[in-house]
C-alpha positions in Angstrom: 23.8 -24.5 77.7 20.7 -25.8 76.2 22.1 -28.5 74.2 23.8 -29.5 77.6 20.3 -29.4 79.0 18.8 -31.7 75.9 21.6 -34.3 75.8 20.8 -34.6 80.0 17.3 -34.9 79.5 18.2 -37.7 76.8 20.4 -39.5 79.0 18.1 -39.4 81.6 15.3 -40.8 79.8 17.7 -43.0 78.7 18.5 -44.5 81.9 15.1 -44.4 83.3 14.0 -46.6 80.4 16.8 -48.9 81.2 15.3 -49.7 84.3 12.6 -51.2 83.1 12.4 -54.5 82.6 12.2 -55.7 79.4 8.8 -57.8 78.6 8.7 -61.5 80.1 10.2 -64.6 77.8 7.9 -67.4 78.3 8.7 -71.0 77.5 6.7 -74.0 77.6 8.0 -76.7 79.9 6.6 -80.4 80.6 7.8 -83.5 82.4 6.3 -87.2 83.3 7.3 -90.4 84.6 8.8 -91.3 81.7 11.8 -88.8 82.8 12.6 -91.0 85.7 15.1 -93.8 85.9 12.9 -95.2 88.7 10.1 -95.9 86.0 10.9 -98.9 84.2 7.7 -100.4 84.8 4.8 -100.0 86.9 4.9 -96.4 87.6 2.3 -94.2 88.3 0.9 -91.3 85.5 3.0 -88.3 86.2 1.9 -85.4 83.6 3.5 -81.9 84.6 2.8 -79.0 82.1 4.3 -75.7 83.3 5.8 -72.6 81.9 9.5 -70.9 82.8 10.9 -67.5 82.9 13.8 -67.4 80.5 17.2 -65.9 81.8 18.4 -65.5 85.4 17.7 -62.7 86.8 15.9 -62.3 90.3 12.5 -61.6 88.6 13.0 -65.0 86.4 14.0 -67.0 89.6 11.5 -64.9 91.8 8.5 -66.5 89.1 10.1 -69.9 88.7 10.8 -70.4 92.0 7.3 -70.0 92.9 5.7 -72.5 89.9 8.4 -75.2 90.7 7.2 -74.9 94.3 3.8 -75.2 93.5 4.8 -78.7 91.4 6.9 -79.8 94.2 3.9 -79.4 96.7 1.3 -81.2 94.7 3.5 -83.9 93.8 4.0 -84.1 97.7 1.9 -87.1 99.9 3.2 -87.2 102.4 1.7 -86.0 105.9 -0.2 -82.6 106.3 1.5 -81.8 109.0 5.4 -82.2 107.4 6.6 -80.4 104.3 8.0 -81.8 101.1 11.8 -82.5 101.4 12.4 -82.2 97.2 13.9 -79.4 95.8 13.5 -80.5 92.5 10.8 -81.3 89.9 12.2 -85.0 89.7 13.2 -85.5 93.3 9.0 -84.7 93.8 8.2 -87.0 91.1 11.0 -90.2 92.2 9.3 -89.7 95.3 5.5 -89.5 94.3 6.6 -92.9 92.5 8.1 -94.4 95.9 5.5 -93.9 98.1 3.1 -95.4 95.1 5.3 -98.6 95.3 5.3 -98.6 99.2 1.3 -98.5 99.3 1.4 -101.3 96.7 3.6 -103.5 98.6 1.6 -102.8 102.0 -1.7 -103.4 99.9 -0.5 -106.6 97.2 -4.1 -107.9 96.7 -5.3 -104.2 95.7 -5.1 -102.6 92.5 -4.1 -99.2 93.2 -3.9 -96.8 90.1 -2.3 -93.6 91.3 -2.1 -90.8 88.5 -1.4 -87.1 89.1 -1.5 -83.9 86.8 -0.3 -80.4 86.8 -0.9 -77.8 84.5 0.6 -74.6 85.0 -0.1 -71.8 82.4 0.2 -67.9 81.8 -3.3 -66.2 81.5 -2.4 -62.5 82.1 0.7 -60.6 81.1 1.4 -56.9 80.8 4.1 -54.8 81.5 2.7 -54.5 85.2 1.2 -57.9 85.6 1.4 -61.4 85.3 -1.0 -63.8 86.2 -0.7 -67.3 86.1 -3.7 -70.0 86.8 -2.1 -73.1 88.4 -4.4 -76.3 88.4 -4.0 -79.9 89.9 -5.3 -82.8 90.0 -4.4 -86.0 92.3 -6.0 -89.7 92.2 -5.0 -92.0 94.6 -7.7 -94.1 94.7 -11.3 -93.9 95.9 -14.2 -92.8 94.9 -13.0 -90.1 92.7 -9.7 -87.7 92.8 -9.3 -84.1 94.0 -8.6 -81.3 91.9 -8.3 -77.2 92.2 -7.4 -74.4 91.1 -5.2 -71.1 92.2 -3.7 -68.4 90.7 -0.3 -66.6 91.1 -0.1 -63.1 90.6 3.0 -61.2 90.2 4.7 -57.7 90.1 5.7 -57.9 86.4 8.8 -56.0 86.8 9.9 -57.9 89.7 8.6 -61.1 89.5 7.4 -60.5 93.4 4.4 -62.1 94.1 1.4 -59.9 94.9 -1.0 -60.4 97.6 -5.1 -60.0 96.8 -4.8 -56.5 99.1 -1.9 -55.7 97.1 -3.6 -56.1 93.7 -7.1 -54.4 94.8 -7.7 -50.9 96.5 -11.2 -50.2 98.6 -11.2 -54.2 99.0 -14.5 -53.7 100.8 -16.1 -51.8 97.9 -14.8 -54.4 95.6 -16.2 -57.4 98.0 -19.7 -55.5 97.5 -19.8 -55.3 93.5 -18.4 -58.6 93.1 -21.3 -60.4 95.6 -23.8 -58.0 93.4 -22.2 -60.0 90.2 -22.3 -63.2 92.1 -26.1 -63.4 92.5 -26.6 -61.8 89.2 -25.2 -65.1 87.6 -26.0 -67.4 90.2 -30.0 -66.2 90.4 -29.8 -64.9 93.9 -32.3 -62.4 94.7 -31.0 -59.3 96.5 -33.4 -59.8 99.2 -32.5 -63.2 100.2 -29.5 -65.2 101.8 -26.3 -65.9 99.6 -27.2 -69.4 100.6 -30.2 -69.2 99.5 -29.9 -71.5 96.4 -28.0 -74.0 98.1 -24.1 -72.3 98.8 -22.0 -73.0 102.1 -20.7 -69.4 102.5 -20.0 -69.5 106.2 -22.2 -67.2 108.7 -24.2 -66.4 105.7 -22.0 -63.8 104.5 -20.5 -63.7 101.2 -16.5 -63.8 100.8 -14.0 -63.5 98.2 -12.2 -67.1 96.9 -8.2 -67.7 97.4 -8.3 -68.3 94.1 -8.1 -64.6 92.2 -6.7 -63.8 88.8 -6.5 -62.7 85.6 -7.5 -64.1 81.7 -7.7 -61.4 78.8 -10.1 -59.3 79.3 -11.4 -61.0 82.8 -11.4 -61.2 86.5 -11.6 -64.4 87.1 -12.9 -65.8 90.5 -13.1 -69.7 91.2 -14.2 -71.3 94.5 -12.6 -74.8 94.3 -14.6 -77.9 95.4 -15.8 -78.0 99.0 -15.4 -74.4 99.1 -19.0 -73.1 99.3 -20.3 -75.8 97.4 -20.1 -80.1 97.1 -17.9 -82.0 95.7 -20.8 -82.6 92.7 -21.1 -79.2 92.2 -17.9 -78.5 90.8 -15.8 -75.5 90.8 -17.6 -72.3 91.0 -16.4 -70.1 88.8 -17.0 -66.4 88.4 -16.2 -63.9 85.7 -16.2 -60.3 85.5 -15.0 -57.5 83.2 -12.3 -55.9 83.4 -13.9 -52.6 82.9 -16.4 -53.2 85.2 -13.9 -53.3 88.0 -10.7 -51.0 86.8 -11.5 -48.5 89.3 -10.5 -51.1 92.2 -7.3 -52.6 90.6 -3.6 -51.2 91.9 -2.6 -51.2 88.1 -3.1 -50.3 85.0 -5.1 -52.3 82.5 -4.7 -49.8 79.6 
């Protein structure tokens, strides 16, 4: 009976450790407009730099979806309003490089020098959590170009992506110690406005970025351009140990 018992409990921890997935296999990936048979000559800089989930399961596909739509979106100008019709990396890119031919024959005497980068890479992975920091960067002329950054969180075992109340318990807690580490590095006093020194926060109160993730030791915080600040001042970015916020993460950093 009590071998029975043993070779059960085996199996059993056998099976639950099968359902676990099995760390993520991360490949570097890139693509330009050298890729495309539309780019003989006179195409636009297309530099894409990106990482992929080996295999084929749904956590692979749920990850890889998400970074090819992330590519597909930036590489999109068309209309605000209307949403890209690619559904591939180089169907994005052939038609980045058509509507740069279009504006060039509608504009002959101008000398239009469209370029575009994309760099995608991983900046947090555990057996709980991957984080990856997606930046992008678009010229099409002008004064200067827009750029920003996000980051994609994900369930590591399901390759689900996680939401900023998903990845943070007591969010309002959080919102408090983070604004505390804010003025700290910023040289806010206490007793004055967040906008004291110059910021946009809207209604004067202080508010967590879109942009939330992970790097090493880190959580990282960046406001992109226009956010709470010019265009001249750059992105703000914010950092914060890990330690220093563990008790308000959904998952384990150990």
């Amino acid at each position: 009976m009590i071998r029975i018992c043993v070779y059960t409990f085996i199996l059993a921890s056998l099976l639950i450790a099968c359902k676990k997935e099995q760390p993520l296999s991360i490949t570097a990936q890139n693509f330009t407009e050298k890729e495309l048979s539309i780019c003989d000559t006179g195409c636009p800089e297309i530099t894409v730099n990106y990482i992929q989930i080996e295999g084929d399961g749904e956590r692979a596909n749920n990850i890889n979806s998400r970074v090819k739509e992330f590519i597909i979106d930036a590489l999109y100008l068309g209309e605000e309003t209307s949403s890209p019709s690619a559904t591939s990396i180089a169907e994005a890119g052939t038609q980045f490089v058509k509507t740069y031919q279009t504006h060039t024959a509608e504009f002959p005497d101008m000398e239009l020098e469209y370029f575009v980068e994309i760099n995608i890479r991983e900046t947090y992975n555990s057996p709980q959590l991957l984080s990856l920091e997606m930046h992008q960067y678009l010229f099409t002329g002008g004064a200067h170009g827009y750029g920003a950054t996000f980051f994609e969180n994900f369930d590591a075992q399901t390759g689900q992506p996680l939401t900023i109340d998903e990845l943070f318990k007591d969010k309002k807690s959080l919102v408090k110690l983070v604004e505390k580490e804010f003025r700290k590095a910023f040289e806010i006093p206490e007793n004055e406005s967040i906008n004291a020194t110059g910021f946009w926060f809207e209604d004067d109160r202080f508010h967590l970025p879109e942009s939330i993730g992970f790097s090493g030791s880190n959580l990282v915080m960046i406001y992109n351009q226009y956010d709470i600040a010019s265009y001249a001042a750059g992105p703000i970015e914010l950092e914060i140990p890990l330690k220093k916020v563990e008790s308000y993460l959904s998952f384990s950093i150990q």
